[in-house]
N, C-alpha and C positions, 0 to 999 in steps of 0.2 A: 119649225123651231127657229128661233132668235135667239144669235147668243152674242152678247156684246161686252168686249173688254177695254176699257179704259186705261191704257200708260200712261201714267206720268216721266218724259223723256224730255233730256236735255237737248239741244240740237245735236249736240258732237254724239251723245249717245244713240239720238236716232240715227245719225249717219252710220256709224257703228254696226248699230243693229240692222240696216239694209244693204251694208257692206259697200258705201258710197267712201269716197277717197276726202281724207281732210286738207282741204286748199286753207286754213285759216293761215298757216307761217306764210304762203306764197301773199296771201292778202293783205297780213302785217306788212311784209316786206314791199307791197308794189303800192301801201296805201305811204308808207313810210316815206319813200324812192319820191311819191306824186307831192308829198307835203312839202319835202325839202326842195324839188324844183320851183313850186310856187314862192317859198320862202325868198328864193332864190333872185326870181325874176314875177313880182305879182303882175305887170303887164300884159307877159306870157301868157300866163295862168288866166287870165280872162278872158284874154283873143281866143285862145283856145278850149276854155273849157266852159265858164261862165256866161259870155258871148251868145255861142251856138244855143245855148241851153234857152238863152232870154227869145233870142230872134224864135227859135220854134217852137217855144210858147206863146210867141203873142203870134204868129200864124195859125196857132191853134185855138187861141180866143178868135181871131178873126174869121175861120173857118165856122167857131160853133155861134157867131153874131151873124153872120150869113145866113145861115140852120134857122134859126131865133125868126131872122127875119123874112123865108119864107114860110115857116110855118105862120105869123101873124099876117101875111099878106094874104094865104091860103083859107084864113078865117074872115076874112073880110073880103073875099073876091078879087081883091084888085091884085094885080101881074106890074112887072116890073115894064111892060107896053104899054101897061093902060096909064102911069107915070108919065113914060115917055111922050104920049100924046098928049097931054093935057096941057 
C-alpha cells in the first residue's frame, strides 16, 4: 500500500513543523551588519568578498576547460606527449 500526502508549507512553517530553530532575525541582522560595511567601504567589500568569489570561479572554468580538453584529446588518441613531440 501507497499512501501519499501533499502539504502545502511555508518555509517558516516547515521549519516549524520539524521543529528546526528560526535564524531568519540573525540573517536580517548579519545580512544587514554585511550591507552597511560595504556601503561603508566598497573596496573592502570586493577584496573581500567579490574577489575570492571571481578568482574561484574562473579556476573552476579552467579546471572544467582541462576536463573538456582531455576528454576531446581521448577521442581523437592524441596525448598531451604526442603534442609535445611533434
Amino acid at each position: 500500500m501507497k499512501v501519499k500526502i501533499n502539504l502545502e508549507l511555508t518555509p517558516a512553517e516547515a521549519r516549524e513543523m520539524f521543529g528546526l530553530p528560526d535564524f531568519s532575525e540573525l540573517h536580517q541582522s548579519l545580512t544587514a551588519d554585511l550591507m552597511k560595511k560595504c556601503q561603508q567601504d566598497p573596496q573592502m567589500a570586493f577584496d573581500t568578498f567579490i574577489k575570492p568569489a571571481m578568482q574561484s570561479g574562473m579556476s573552476g572554468f579552467s579546471a572544467y576547460q582541462e576536463m573538456m580538453s582531455k576528454f576531446m584529446n581521448m577521442s581523437t588518441g592524441s596525448t598531451a606527449k604526442d603534442k609535445g613531440s611533434q
